[in-house]
VEXVO-364070 format. One record per residue (C-alpha): residue number from 1; residue in one letter; y, z, x. Coordinates in Angstrom, 2 decimals. Last residue first. Layout:
BEGIN
+-----+----+---------+---------+---------+
|   i | aa |       v |       w |       u |
+-----+----+---------+---------+---------+
| NUM |  A |       Y |       Z |       X |
...
+-----+----+---------+---------+---------+
***
This chain:
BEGIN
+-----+----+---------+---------+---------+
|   i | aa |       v |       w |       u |
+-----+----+---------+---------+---------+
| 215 |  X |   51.91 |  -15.95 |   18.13 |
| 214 |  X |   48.60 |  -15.67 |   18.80 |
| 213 |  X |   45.47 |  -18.06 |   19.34 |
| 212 |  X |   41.90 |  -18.01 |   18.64 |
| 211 |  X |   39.37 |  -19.28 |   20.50 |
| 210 |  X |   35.44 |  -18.41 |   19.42 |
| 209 |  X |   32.76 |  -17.66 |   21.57 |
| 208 |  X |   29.55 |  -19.01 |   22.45 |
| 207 |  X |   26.02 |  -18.29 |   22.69 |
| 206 |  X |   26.51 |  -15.25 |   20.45 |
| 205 |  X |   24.65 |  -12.02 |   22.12 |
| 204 |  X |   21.68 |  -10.63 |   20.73 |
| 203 |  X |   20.35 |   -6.75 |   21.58 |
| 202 |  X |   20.86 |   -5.78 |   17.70 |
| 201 |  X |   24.27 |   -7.92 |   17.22 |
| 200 |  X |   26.84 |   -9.58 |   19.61 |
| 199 |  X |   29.89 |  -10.99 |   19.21 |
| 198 |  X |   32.77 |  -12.86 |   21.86 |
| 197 |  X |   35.93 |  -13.72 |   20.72 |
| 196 |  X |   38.53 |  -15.34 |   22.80 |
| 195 |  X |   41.74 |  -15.36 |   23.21 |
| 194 |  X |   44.88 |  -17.87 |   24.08 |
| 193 |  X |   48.18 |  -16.97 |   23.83 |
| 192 |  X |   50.79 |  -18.89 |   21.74 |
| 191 |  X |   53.94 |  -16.51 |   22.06 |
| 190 |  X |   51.83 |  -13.62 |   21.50 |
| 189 |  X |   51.07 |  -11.14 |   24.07 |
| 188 |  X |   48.45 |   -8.35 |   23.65 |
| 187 |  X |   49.76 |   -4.98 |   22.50 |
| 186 |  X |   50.00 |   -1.76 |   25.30 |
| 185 |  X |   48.76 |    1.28 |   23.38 |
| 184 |  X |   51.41 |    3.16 |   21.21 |
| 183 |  X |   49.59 |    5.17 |   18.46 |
| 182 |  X |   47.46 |    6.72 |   21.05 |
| 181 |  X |   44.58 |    8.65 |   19.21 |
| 180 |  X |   42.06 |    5.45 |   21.04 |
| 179 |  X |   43.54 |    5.64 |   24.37 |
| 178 |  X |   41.00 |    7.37 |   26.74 |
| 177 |  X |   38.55 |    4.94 |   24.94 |
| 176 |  X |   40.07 |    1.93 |   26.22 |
| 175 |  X |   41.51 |   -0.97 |   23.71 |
| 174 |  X |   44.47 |   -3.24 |   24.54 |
| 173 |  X |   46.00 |   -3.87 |   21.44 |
| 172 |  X |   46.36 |   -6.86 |   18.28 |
| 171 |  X |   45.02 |   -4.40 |   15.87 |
| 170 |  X |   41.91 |   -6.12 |   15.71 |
| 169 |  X |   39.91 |   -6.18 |   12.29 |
| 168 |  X |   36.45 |   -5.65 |   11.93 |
| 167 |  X |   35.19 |   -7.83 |    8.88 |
| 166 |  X |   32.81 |   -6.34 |    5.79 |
| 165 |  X |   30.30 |   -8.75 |    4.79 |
| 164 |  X |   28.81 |   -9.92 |    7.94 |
| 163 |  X |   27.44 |  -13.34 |    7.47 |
| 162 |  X |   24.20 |  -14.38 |    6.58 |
| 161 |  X |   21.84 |  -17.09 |    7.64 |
| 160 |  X |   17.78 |  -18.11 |    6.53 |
| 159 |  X |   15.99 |  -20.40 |    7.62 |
| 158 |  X |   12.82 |  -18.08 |    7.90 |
| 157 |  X |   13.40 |  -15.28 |    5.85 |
| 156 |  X |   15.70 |  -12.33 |    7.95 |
| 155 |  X |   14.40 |   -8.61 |    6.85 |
| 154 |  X |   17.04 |   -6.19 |    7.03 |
| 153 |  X |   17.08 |   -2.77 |    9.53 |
| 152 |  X |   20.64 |   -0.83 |    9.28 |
| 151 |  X |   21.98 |    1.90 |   11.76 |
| 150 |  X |   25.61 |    3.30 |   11.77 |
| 149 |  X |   28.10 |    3.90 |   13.69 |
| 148 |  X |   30.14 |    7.23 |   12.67 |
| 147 |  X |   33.86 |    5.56 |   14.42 |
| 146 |  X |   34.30 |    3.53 |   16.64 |
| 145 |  X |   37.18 |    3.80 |   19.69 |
| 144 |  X |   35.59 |    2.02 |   22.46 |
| 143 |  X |   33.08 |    0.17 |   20.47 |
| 142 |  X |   34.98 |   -2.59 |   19.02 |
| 141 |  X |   36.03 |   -3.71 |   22.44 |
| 140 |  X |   39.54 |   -4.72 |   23.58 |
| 139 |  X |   41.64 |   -6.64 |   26.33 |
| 138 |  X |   38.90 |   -7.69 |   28.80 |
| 137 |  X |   40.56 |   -9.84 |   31.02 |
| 136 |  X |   38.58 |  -12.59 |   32.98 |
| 135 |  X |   40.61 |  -15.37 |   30.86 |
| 134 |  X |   42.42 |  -13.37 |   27.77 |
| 133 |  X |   39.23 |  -11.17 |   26.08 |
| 132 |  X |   38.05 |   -9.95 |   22.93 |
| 131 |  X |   35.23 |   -8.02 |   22.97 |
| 130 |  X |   32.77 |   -7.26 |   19.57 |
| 129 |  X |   29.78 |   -5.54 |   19.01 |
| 128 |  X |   27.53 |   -4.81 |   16.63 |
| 127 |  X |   24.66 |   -2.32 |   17.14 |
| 126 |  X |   25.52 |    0.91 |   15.90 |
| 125 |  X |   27.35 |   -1.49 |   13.14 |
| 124 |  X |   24.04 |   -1.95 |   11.39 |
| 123 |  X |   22.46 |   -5.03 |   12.16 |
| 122 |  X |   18.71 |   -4.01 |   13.05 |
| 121 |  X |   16.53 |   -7.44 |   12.89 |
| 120 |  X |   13.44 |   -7.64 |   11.32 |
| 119 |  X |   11.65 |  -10.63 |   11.13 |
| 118 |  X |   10.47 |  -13.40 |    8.78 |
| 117 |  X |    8.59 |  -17.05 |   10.17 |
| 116 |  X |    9.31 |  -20.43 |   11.56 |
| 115 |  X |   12.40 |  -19.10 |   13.41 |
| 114 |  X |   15.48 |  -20.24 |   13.20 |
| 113 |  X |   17.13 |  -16.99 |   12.01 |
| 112 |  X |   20.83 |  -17.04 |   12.11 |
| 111 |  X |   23.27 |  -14.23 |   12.18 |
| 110 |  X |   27.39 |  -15.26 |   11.70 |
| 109 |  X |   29.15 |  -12.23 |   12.98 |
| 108 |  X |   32.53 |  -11.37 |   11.42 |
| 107 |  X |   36.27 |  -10.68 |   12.65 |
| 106 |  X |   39.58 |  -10.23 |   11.45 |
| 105 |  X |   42.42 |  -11.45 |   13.06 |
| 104 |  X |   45.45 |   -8.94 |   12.53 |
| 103 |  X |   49.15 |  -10.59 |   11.33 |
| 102 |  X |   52.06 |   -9.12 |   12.97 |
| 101 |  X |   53.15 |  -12.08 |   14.79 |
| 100 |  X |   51.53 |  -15.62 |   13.21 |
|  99 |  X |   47.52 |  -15.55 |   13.79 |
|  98 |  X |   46.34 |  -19.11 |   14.77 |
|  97 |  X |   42.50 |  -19.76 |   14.52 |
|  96 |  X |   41.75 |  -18.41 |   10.82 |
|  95 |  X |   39.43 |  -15.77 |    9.44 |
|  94 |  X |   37.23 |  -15.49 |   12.48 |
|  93 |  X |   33.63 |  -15.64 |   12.98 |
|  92 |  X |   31.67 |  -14.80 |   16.32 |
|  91 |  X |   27.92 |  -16.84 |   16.30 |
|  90 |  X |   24.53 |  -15.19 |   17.12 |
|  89 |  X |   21.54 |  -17.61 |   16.59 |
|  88 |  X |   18.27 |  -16.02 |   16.68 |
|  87 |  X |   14.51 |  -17.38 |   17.04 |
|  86 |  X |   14.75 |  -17.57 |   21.12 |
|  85 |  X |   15.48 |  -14.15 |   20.94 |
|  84 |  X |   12.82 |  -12.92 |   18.86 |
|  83 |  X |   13.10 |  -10.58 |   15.90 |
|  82 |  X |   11.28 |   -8.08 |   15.12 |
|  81 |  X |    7.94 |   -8.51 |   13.40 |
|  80 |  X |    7.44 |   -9.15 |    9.42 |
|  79 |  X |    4.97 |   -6.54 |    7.38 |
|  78 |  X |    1.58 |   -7.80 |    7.31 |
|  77 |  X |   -0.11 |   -8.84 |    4.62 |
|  76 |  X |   -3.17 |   -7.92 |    2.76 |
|  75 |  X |   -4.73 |  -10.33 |   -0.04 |
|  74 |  X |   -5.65 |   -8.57 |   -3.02 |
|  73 |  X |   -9.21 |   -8.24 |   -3.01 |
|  72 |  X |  -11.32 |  -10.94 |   -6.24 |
|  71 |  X |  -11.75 |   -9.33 |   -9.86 |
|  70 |  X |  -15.55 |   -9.65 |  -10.75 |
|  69 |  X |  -15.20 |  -12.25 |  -13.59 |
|  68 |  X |  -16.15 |  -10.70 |  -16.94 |
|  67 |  X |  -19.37 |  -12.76 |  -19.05 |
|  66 |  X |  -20.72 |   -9.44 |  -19.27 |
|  65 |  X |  -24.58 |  -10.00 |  -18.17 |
|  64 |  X |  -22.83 |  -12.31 |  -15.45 |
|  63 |  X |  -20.19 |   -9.73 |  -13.82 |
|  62 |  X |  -23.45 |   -7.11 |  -13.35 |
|  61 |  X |  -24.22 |   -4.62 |  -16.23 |
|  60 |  X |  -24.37 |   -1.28 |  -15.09 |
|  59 |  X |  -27.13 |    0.26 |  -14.19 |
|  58 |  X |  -28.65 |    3.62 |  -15.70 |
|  57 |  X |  -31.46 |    5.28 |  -13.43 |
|  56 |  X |  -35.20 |    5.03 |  -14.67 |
|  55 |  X |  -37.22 |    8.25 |  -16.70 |
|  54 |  X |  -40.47 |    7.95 |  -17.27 |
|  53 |  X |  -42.56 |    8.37 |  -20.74 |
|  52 |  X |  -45.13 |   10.35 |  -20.53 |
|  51 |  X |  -48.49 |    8.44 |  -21.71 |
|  50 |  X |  -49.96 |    8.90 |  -24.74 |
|  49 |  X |  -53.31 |    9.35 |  -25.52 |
|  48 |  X |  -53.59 |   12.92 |  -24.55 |
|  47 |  X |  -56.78 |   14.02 |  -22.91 |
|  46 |  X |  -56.10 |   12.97 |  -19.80 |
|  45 |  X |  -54.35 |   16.52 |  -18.16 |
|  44 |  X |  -57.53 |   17.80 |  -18.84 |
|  43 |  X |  -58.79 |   19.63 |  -22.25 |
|  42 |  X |  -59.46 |   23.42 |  -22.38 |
|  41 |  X |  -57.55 |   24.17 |  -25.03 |
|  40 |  X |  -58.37 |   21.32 |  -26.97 |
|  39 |  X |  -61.96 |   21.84 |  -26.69 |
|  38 |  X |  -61.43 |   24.71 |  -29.65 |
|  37 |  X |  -60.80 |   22.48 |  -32.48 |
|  36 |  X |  -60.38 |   25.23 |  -34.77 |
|  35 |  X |  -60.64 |   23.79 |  -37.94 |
|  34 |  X |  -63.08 |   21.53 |  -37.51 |
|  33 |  X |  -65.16 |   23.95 |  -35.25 |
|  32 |  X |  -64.94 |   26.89 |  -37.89 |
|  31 |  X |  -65.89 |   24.32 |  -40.25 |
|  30 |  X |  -68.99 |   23.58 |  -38.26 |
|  29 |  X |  -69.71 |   27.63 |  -37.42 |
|  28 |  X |  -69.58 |   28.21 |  -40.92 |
|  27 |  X |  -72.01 |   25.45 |  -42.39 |
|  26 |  X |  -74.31 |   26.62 |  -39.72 |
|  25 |  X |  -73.63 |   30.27 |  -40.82 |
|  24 |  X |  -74.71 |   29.51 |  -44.32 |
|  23 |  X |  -78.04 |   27.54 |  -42.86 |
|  22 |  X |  -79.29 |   30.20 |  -40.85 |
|  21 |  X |  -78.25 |   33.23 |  -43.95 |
|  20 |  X |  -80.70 |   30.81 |  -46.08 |
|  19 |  X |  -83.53 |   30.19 |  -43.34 |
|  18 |  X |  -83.24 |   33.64 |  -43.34 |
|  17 |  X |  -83.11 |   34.28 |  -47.16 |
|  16 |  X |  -86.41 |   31.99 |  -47.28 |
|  15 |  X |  -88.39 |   33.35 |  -44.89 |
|  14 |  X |  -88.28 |   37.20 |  -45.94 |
|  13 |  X |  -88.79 |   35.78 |  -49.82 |
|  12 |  X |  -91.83 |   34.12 |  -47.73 |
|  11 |  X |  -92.91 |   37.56 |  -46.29 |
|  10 |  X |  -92.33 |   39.59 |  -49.40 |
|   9 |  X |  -94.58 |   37.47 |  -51.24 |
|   8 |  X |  -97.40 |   37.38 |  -48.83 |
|   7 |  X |  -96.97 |   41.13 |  -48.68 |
|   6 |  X |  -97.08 |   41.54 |  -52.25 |
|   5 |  X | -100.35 |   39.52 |  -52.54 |
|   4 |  X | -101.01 |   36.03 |  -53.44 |
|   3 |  X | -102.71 |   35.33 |  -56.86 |
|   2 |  X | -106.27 |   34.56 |  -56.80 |
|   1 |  X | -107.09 |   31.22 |  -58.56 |
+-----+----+---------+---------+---------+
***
């Protein structure tokens, strides 16, 4: 058997390291790819798996997750009106009936609210105001000589009555306020004359007034 030439030989040692260098950088190239993983820099949006998650706004648990009752408005009211005139009773009060000589009466207002509801009633002494009279005669007034007046608003309740608490006391004289630094003004008569008192009190007048008597 003839034995194949040089050239034959160098040919298939030519082959084989080819195919030999072919197949090492095959086996490169694949582990180049598994380490590498080149596609995932060019993958879509879809090639994760997972999904982002999304965000949703916080609510608060309503009265019947908690087991809390929802707490209910207070109810509004309104503050009380003034006073109406067919609601108020305005009476004159004195401390006796008879006054001996020498002795002052001293009067107070009775105030009365019949009405079904509160008001407001101003019953500062700005607004009180007494007159004492003898038959058409007015013989004194507890405005003509007073002094700093002031103003006062109270509620009245329904029902309710007060009194005044501090009385205005009559010196017995004829009042005028061109008189009222004259220490001798003409006095009423005693003896058993008849007066009568007469009150009223933010706009109201007493229905009535009272007699008293002097001696």
């Amino acid at each position: 058997m003839a034995r194949p030439s040089k050239a034959v030989y160098r040919r298939r040692r030519l082959v084989f390291f080819t195919g030999l260098i072919v197949l090492l950088a095959a086996i490169g190239i694949g582990a180049w790819l598994l380490i590498a993983q080149p596609w995932a820099a060019t993958a879509g949006p879809d090639a994760s798996p997972t999904s982002t998650a999304t965000s949703t706004p916080a609510t608060s648990p309503s009265p019947e997750e908690t087991g809390e009752e929802s707490a209910s408005p207070e109810p509004t009211t309104s503050a009380p009106a003034p006073c109406r005139a067919g609601d108020i009773v305005v009476d004159a009060v004195t401390d006796a009936e008879t006054y001996p000589a020498g002795v002052s009466p001293q009067l107070s207002i009775s105030l009365s609210n019949k009405g079904a509801v509160s008001c407001t009633l101003d019953v500062g002494s700005a607004t009180q105001v007494f007159t004492v009279t003898s038959g058409e005669d007015v013989w004194w007034r507890s405005t003509d000589c007073q002094e700093n007046p002031s103003n006062m608003v109270v509620t009245l309740e329904a029902g309710q009555t007060v009194t005044s608490a501090e009385p205005v006391v009559w010196d017995r004289t004829r009042s005028d306020v061109g008189t009222c630094d004259q220490e001798n003004r003409a006095r009423a008569p005693g003896g058993g004359a008849s007066y009568h008192v007469a009150v009223s009190i933010g706009g109201f007048n007493s229905a009535n007034s009272r007699q008293i008597l002097l001696y």
